[in-house]
C-alpha positions as CSV (number, residue, x, y, z in Angstrom):
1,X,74.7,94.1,88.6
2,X,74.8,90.9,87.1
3,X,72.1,88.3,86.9
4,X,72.3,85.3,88.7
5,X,71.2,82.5,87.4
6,X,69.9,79.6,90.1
7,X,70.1,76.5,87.8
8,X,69.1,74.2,90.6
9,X,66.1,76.0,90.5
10,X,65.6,77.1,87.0
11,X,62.4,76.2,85.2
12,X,61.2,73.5,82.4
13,X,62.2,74.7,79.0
14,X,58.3,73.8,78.5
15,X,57.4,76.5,81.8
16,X,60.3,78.9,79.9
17,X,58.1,78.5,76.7
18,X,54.8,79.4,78.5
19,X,56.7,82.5,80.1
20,X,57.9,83.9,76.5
21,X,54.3,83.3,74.8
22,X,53.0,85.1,78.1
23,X,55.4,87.9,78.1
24,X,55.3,88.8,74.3
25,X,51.4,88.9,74.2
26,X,52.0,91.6,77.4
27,X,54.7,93.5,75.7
28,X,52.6,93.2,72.5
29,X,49.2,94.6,74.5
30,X,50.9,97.0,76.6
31,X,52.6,98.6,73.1
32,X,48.9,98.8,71.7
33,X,46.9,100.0,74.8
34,X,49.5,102.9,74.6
35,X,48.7,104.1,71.7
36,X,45.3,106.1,73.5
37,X,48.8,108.5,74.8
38,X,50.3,108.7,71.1
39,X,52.6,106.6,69.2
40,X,55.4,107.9,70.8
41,X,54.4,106.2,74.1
42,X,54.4,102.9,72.1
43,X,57.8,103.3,71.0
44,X,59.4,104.7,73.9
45,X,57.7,101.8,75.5
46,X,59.6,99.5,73.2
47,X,63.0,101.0,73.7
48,X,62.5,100.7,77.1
49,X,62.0,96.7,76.9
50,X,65.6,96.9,74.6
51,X,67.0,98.8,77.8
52,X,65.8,95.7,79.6
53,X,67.3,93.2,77.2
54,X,70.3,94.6,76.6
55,X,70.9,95.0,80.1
56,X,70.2,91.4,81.3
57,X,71.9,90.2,77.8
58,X,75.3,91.8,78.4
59,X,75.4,92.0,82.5
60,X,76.4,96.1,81.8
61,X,75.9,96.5,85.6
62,X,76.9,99.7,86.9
63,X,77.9,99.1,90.9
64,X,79.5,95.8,89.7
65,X,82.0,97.6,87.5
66,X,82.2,100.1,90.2
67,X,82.9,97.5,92.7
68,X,85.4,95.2,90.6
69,X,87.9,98.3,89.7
70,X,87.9,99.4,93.5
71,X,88.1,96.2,95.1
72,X,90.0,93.7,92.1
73,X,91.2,97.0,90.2
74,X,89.3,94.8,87.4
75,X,88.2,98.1,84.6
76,X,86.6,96.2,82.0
77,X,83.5,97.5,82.9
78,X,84.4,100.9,83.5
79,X,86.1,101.3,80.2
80,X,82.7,99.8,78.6
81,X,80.9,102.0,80.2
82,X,83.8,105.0,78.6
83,X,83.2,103.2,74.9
84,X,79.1,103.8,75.6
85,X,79.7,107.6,76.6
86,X,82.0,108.2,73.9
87,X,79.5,107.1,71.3
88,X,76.7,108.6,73.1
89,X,78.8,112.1,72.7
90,X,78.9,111.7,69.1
91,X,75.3,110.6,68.6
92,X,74.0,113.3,70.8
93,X,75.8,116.3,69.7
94,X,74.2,117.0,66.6
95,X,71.1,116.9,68.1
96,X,71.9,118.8,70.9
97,X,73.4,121.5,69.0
98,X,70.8,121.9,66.0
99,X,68.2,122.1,69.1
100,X,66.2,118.8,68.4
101,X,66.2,117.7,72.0
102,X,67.6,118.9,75.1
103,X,70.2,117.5,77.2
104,X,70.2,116.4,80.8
105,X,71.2,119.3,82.4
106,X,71.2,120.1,85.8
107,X,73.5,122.4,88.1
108,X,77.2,121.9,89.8
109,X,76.2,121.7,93.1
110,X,77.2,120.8,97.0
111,X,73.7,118.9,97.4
112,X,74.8,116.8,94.1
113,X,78.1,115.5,95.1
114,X,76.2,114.7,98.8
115,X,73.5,112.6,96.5
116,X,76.2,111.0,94.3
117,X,78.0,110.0,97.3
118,X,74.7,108.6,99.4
119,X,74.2,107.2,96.1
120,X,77.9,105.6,95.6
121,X,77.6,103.7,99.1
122,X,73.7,102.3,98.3
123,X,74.6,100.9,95.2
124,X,77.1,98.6,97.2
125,X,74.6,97.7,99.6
126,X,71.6,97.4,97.3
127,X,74.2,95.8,95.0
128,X,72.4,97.5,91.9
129,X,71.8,100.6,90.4
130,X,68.7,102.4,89.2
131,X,68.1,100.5,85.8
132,X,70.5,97.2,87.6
133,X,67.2,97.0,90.3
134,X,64.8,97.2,87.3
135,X,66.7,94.8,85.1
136,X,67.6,92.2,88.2
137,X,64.0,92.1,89.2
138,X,63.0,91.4,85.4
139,X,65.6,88.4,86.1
140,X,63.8,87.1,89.0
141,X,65.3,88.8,92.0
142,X,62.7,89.0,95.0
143,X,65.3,91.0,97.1
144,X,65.8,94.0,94.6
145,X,62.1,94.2,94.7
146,X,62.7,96.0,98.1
147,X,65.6,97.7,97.0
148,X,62.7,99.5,94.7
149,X,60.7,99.9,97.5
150,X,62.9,101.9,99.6
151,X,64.5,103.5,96.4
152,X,61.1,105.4,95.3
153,X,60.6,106.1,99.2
154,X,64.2,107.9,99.4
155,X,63.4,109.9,96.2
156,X,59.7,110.8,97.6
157,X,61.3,111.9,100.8
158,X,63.8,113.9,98.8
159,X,61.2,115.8,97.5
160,X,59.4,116.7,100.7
161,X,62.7,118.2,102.2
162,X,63.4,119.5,98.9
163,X,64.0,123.2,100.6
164,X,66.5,122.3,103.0
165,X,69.2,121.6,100.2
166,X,68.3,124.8,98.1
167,X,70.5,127.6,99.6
168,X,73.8,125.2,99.2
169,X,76.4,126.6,96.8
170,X,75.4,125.8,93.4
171,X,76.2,127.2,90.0
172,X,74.1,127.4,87.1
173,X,73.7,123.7,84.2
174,X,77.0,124.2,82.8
175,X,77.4,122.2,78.9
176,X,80.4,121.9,77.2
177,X,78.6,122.2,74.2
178,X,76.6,125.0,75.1
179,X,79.4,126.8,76.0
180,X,81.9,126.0,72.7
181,X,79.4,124.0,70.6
182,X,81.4,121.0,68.1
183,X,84.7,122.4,70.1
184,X,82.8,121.5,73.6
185,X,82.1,117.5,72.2
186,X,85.2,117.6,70.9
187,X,87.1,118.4,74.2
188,X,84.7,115.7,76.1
189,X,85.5,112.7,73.7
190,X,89.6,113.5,74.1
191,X,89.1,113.5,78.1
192,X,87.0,110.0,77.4
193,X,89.6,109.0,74.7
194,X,92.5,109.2,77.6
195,X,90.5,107.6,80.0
196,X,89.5,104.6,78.0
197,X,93.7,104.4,77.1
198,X,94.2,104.7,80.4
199,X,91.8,101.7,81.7
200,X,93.1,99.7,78.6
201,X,96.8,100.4,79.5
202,X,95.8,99.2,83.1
203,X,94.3,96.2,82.2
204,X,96.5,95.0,79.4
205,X,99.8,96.0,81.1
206,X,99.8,95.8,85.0
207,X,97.3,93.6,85.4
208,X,98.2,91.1,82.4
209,X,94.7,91.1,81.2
210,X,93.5,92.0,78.4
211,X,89.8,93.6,78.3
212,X,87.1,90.8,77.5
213,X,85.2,93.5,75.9
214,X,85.9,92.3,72.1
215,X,84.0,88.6,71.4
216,X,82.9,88.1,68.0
217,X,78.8,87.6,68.5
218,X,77.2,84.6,67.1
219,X,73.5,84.1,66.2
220,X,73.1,82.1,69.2
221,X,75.0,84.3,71.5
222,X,72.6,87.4,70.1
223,X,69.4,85.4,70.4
224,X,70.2,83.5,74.4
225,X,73.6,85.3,75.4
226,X,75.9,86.8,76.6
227,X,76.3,89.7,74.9
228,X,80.2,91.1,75.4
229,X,80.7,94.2,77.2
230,X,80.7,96.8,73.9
231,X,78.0,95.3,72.4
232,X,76.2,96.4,75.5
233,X,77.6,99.5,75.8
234,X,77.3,100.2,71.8
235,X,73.4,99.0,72.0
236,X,72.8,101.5,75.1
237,X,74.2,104.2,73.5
238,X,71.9,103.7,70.8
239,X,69.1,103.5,72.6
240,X,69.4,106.5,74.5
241,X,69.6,108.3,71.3
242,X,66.3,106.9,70.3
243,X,65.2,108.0,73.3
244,X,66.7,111.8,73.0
245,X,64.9,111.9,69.9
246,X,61.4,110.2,70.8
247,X,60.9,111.8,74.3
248,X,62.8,115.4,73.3
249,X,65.5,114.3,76.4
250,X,67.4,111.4,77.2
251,X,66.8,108.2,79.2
252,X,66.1,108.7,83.2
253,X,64.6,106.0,85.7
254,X,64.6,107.6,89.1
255,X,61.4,110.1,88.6
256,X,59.5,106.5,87.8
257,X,60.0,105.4,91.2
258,X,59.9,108.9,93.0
259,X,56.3,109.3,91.0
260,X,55.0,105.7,92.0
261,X,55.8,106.3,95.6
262,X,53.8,109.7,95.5
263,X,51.0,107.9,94.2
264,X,51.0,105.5,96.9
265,X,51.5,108.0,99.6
266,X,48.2,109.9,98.2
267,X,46.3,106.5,98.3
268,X,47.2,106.3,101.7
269,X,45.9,109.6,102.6
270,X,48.9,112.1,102.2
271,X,47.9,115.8,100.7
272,X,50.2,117.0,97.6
273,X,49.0,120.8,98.9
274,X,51.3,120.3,102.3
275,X,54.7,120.0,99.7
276,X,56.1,122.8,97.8
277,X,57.4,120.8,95.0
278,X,54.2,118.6,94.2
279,X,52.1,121.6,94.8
280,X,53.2,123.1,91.8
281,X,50.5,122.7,89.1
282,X,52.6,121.3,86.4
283,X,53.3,118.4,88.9
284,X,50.6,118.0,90.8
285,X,49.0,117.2,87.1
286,X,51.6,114.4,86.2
287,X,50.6,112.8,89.7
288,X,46.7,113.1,88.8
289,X,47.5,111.5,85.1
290,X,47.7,108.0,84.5
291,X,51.1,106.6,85.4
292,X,50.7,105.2,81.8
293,X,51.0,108.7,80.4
294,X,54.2,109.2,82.3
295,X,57.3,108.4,79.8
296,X,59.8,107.8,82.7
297,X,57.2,105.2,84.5
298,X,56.3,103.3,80.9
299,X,59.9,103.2,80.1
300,X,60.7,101.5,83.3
301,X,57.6,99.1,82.8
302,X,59.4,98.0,79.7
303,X,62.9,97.8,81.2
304,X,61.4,94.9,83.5
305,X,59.4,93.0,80.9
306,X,62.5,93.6,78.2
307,X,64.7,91.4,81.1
308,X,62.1,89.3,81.8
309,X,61.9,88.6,78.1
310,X,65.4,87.8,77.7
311,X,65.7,85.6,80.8
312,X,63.0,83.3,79.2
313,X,64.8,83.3,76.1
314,X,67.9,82.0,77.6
315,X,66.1,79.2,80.0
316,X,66.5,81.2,83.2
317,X,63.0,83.1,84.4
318,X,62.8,82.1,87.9
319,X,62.7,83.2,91.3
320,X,65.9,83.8,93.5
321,X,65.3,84.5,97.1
322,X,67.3,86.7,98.9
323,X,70.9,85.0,100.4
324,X,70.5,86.1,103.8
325,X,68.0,88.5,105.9
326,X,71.3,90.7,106.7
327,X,71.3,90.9,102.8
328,X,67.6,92.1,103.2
329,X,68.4,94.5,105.4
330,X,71.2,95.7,102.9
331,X,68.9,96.0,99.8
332,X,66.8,98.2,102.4
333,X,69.3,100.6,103.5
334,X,70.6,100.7,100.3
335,X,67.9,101.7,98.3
336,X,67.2,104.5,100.6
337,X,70.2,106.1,100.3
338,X,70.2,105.4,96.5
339,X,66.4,107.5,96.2
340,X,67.2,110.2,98.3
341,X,70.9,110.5,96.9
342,X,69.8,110.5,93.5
343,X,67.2,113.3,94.1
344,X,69.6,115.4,95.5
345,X,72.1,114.6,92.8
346,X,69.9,115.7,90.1
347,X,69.6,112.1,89.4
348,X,70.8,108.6,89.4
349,X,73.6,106.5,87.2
350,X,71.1,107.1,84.6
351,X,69.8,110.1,84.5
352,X,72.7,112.1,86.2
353,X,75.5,110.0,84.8
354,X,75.3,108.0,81.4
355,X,73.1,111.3,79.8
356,X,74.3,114.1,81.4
357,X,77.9,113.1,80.6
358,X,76.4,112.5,76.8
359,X,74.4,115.6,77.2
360,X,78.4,117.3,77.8
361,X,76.8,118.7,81.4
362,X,79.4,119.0,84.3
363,X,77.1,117.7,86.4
364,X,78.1,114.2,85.1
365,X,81.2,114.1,85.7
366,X,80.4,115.9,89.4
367,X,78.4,112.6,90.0
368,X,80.7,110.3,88.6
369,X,83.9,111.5,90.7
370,X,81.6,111.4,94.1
371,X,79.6,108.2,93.4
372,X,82.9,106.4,93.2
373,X,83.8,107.6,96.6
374,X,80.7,106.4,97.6
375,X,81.5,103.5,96.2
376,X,85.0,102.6,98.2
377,X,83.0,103.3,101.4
378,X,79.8,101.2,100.0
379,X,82.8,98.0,99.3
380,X,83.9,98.0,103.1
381,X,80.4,98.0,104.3
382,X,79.2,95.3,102.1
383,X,80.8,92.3,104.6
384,X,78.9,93.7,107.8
385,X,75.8,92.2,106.1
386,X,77.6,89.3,104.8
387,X,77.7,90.4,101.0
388,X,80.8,89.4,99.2
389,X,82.9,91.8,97.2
């Protein structure tokens, strides 16, 4: 989603200033206070504020690009999107295959294309995605604040009905390079390579466009943006990989919010012992351990200050209100059905997309097909609560 910018509103350059000075000397405490959980919590810390900046730098929303090729048949950020998981293939599969790190893998499954598709139709109303609602809120957004909300109470709830899914048809995590090794990344970046011709060919020839996805960077455009589209996507593939090699598995956001919200349902007097899934002792003792130990919680600490960070840099840290309360009520619905689709999709555009697809799991492509599905209904709800397409 991209961030919008309320210049009536926008602050002072001297209040921006103040903002900057305040953020860095937070980024710069939280990095050292980390350090009590390792060094590796520092630095995956600090990727994650990257994530943030390249995210609010470029606008590489996810249900924007989504929306924009259903609705408009605008691919530009779809095919940037194919350019990030193209390099990401590369980048990942020596790793992958000399056993480094391992992918994000995760079974073919009915429940998965149920979630992708619950997951399709929230991003529409919530109009983000998992990191777009971490990276939005960075850039001021009070309304994608409740999106979080009711995302991290729709994966916690996934969770508690976590048996209900489990005798659904299902096949074991299926990698192309498990299966053929070099031969398996090989066969994934010509399906990719096709697909990015295919969106080019789209966009050059019928529509008369050529992709925006090429603009030479300057210093200025690097330091206050925009970023173009494939620097983006070139900078988040990177990343990833940093983070494939750091954390020993690639970048996910959704267990951040499904582990805050159990944290706050145990404050408020609900019993880990009464579920199956947090009853189990390896994670019953991530919920007892400092959400600071947690990779997938720091990470997505960092996403928010990294956009927050790069909104003060470009002159635009400030509050936007939500545009109407039937837009309120949108961001609610819709990050319900985002949480509880992306826990039964084995994850979100994230986890469950941008790495499994790197990772070469099936899964990935599962979620992609069904989450666009999602999307199309998701477009032609979006007007019932006044939210342009």
């Amino acid at each position: 989603m991209a961030p919008f910018v309320d210049v009536t509103r926008a602050r002072q350059p001297r209040s921006q200033f103040l903002w900057l000075c305040l953020l860095l000397a937070l980024v710069i405490g939280l990095t050292a206070g980390l350090m009590v959980f390792g060094w590796r919590q520092s630095a995956l810390f600090l990727i994650g504020t990257l994530f943030g900046l390249t995210l609010y730098q470029a606008s590489f929303g996810f249900a924007s690009a989504y929306r924009r090729l259903v609705v408009h048949g605008d691919g530009q950020g779809v095919l940037a999107q194919v350019l990030m998981l193209a390099l990401a293939t590369v980048l990942f599969a020596p790793i992958l295959i000399s056993g480094v790190g391992r992918g994000a893998l995760a079974p073919v499954a009915v429940q998965e294309a149920i979630g992708a598709l619950l997951f399709g139709v929230g991003m529409q109303l919530g109009s983000g995605c998992a990191c777009g609602t971490l990276y939005t809120i960075g850039g001021g957004s009070s309304m994608m604040v409740l999106t979080l909300l009711t995302f991290g109470t729709g994966s916690f709830l996934g969770t508690l009905t976590n048996g209900f899914w489990q005798g659904l048809p299902k096949t074991e995590a299926v990698s192309l390079i498990g299966l053929w090794g070099w031969g398996g990344a090989a066969l994934q970046l010509g399906l990719l390579g096709l697909l990015g011709l295919g969106l080019w060919r789209w966009q050059t020839h019928f529509l008369g466009v050529p992709p925006g996805l090429i603009q030479p960077p300057t210093w200025r455009s690097l330091l206050y943006g925009p970023w173009s589209l494939m620097a983006g996507g070139i900078t988040l593939a990177l990343l990833n990989t940093f983070t494939l090699l750091l954390a020993g598995r690639p970048w996910g956001v959704t267990w951040g919010f499904t582990l805050w919200s159990a944290k706050l349902a145990t404050r408020l007097g609900w019993n880990p012992a009464t579920s199956e899934f947090w009853s189990q002792e390896s994670i019953l003792k991530v919920l007892q351990a400092s959400v600071f130990a947690d990779v997938t919680s720091v990470m997505n600490f960092g996403i928010v200050l990294g956009a927050a960070l790069a909104a003060a840099i470009a002159g635009q840290l400030t509050v936007k209100r939500p545009p109407s309360r039937l837009a309120v009520a949108a961001a609610l619905i819709g990050g319900l059905l985002m949480g509880y689709g992306a826990w039964l999709a084995f994850g979100c555009n994230v986890g469950a997309y941008f790495s499994g697809i790197a990772s070469t799991s099936l899964h990935g492509w599962l979620w992609i097909v069904f989450a666009l599905l999602g999307t199309t209904l998701g477009v032609r709800l979006r007007p019932l609560f006044q939210l342009a397409n």
